[in-house]
N, C-alpha and C positions, 0 to 999 in steps of 0.2 A: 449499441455503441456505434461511432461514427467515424470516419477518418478524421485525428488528430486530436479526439480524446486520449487523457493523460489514463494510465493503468499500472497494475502493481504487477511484474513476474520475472521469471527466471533470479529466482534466489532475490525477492525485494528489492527489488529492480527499477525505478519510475519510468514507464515506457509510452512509449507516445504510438498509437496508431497510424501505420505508414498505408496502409492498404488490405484492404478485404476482399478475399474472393482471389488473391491472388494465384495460390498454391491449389487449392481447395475452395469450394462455396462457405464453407465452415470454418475456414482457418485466418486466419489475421495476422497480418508483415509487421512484427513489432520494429521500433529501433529506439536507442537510447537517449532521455528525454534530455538529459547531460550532454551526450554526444554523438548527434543524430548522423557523423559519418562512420558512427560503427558497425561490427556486423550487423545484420539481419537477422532477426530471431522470429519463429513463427509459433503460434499457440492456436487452439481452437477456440473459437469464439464465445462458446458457453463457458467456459473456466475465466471468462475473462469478466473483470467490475474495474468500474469508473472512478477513478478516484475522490475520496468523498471531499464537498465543500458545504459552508456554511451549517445550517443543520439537516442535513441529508443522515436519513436512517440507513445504519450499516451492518451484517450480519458481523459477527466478533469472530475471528479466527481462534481467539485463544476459548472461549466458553458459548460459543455458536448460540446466543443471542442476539437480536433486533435490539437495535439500541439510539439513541440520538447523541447519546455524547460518547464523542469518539476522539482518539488519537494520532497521531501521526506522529513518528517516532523509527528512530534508525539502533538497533541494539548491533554493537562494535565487538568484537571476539578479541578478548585481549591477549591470548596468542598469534593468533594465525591474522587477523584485521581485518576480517572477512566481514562485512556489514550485511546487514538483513534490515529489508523496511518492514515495520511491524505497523498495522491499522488497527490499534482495539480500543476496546471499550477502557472508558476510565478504570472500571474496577482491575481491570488486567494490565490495563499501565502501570495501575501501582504495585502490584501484583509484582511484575517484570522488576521496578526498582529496588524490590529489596538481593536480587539474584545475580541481574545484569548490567552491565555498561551500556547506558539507553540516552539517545538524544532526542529533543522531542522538538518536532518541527513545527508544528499546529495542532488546533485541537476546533473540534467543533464549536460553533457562535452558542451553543447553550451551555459548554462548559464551565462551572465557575472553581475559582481554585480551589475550594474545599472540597472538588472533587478529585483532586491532582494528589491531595496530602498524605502520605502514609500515615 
Protein backbone atom coordinates (compact mmCIF):
# COMPACT_ATOMS: atom_id res chain seq x y z
CA UNK A 1 0.00 0.00 0.00
CA UNK A 2 1.03 3.37 -0.98
CA UNK A 3 0.35 7.12 0.16
CA UNK A 4 -3.22 8.00 -0.91
CA UNK A 5 -4.66 4.52 -1.51
CA UNK A 6 -8.18 4.34 -0.45
CA UNK A 7 -8.67 1.49 2.82
CA UNK A 8 -11.38 0.32 5.01
CA UNK A 9 -11.02 0.93 9.11
CA UNK A 10 -11.71 2.15 12.36
CA UNK A 11 -15.52 0.88 12.52
CA UNK A 12 -15.95 0.81 8.23
CA UNK A 13 -14.55 3.69 7.73
CA UNK A 14 -13.30 4.69 3.88
CA UNK A 15 -9.75 6.04 4.65
CA UNK A 16 -7.23 7.39 2.55
CA UNK A 17 -3.61 7.01 3.34
CA UNK A 18 -2.05 10.24 4.60
CA UNK A 19 1.58 8.85 5.40
CA UNK A 20 3.71 5.89 6.48
CA UNK A 21 6.38 5.41 8.56
CA UNK A 22 5.00 8.35 10.29
CA UNK A 23 4.61 7.20 13.98
CA UNK A 24 6.32 3.90 13.47
CA UNK A 25 8.07 2.14 10.31
CA UNK A 26 4.89 -0.24 10.43
CA UNK A 27 2.15 2.23 11.17
CA UNK A 28 0.05 4.26 8.62
CA UNK A 29 -1.51 8.08 9.23
CA UNK A 30 -4.97 7.42 8.17
CA UNK A 31 -7.58 10.29 7.53
CA UNK A 32 -10.98 10.43 6.48
CA UNK A 33 -11.59 9.87 2.74
CA UNK A 34 -15.01 12.05 3.38
CA UNK A 35 -13.30 14.46 5.46
CA UNK A 36 -9.74 14.54 5.09
CA UNK A 37 -9.49 17.69 7.85
CA UNK A 38 -10.37 15.19 10.28
CA UNK A 39 -8.61 13.77 13.03
CA UNK A 40 -5.74 11.54 12.52
CA UNK A 41 -6.11 8.03 12.91
CA UNK A 42 -3.26 5.50 12.78
CA UNK A 43 -3.33 1.58 12.28
CA UNK A 44 -0.49 -0.81 11.43
CA UNK A 45 0.30 -1.54 8.14
CA UNK A 46 -0.32 -5.31 7.75
CA UNK A 47 -4.05 -5.03 8.99
CA UNK A 48 -4.44 -2.86 6.43
CA UNK A 49 -6.24 -3.82 2.36
CA UNK A 50 -6.89 -1.70 -0.43
CA UNK A 51 -9.93 -1.08 -1.35
CA UNK A 52 -11.28 -3.49 -3.95
CA UNK A 53 -11.89 -2.41 -7.73
CA UNK A 54 -12.95 -3.80 -10.93
CA UNK A 55 -12.39 -7.63 -10.41
CA UNK A 56 -9.74 -7.70 -7.77
CA UNK A 57 -9.83 -10.89 -5.52
CA UNK A 58 -10.75 -10.21 -2.04
CA UNK A 59 -10.57 -12.24 1.19
CA UNK A 60 -14.57 -12.06 2.66
CA UNK A 61 -14.77 -10.87 6.27
CA UNK A 62 -17.95 -12.53 6.72
CA UNK A 63 -16.81 -16.46 5.43
CA UNK A 64 -12.97 -15.74 4.97
CA UNK A 65 -12.99 -16.94 1.44
CA UNK A 66 -11.00 -15.74 -1.88
CA UNK A 67 -13.48 -14.57 -3.96
CA UNK A 68 -13.93 -12.27 -7.13
CA UNK A 69 -17.17 -11.17 -6.80
CA UNK A 70 -17.35 -8.84 -4.17
CA UNK A 71 -19.39 -6.05 -2.52
CA UNK A 72 -19.36 -2.85 -1.27
CA UNK A 73 -21.98 -2.02 0.98
CA UNK A 74 -22.75 0.22 4.24
CA UNK A 75 -25.10 -1.71 6.89
CA UNK A 76 -27.10 1.32 8.90
CA UNK A 77 -28.10 0.39 12.88
CA UNK A 78 -31.48 1.36 13.12
CA UNK A 79 -31.22 2.50 16.54
CA UNK A 80 -28.07 4.09 17.25
CA UNK A 81 -27.22 5.06 13.15
CA UNK A 82 -24.05 3.87 13.53
CA UNK A 83 -22.84 2.82 9.86
CA UNK A 84 -20.28 0.06 9.22
CA UNK A 85 -18.69 -0.39 5.65
CA UNK A 86 -19.06 -4.19 4.99
CA UNK A 87 -16.83 -5.69 1.72
CA UNK A 88 -18.12 -9.24 1.11
CA UNK A 89 -18.71 -11.74 -1.02
CA UNK A 90 -21.96 -11.93 -2.88
CA UNK A 91 -23.01 -14.88 -0.99
CA UNK A 92 -22.68 -12.81 2.41
CA UNK A 93 -24.40 -9.77 0.97
CA UNK A 94 -27.24 -11.66 0.47
CA UNK A 95 -26.82 -13.35 3.52
CA UNK A 96 -26.70 -9.69 5.49
CA UNK A 97 -30.19 -8.75 3.49
CA UNK A 98 -32.33 -10.79 4.96
CA UNK A 99 -31.01 -9.51 8.83
CA UNK A 100 -29.88 -5.85 8.17
CA UNK A 101 -30.37 -2.31 6.79
CA UNK A 102 -27.68 -2.56 3.98
CA UNK A 103 -26.74 -0.03 1.22
CA UNK A 104 -24.76 -1.34 -1.46
CA UNK A 105 -22.35 1.06 -3.16
CA UNK A 106 -20.67 -1.21 -5.86
CA UNK A 107 -19.95 -4.38 -6.60
CA UNK A 108 -17.20 -6.16 -8.47
CA UNK A 109 -17.17 -5.95 -12.77
CA UNK A 110 -17.92 -9.93 -12.66
CA UNK A 111 -20.99 -9.41 -10.64
CA UNK A 112 -24.12 -10.31 -12.41
CA UNK A 113 -27.41 -9.66 -10.63
CA UNK A 114 -28.36 -13.15 -10.05
CA UNK A 115 -25.85 -12.96 -7.89
CA UNK A 116 -27.27 -10.02 -5.81
CA UNK A 117 -30.84 -12.06 -5.55
CA UNK A 118 -32.16 -13.62 -2.31
Amino acid sequence: MTVGDLTVAGGGRVMRIAAIGEVRDDTATLVSAADPDAEREYAITRWLAPMPTGADVITCMGCLRDTHLWTDATHVNRWSGHRTRLIRCARCYVDLLHVRDVVLHATSTTIRPDHLER
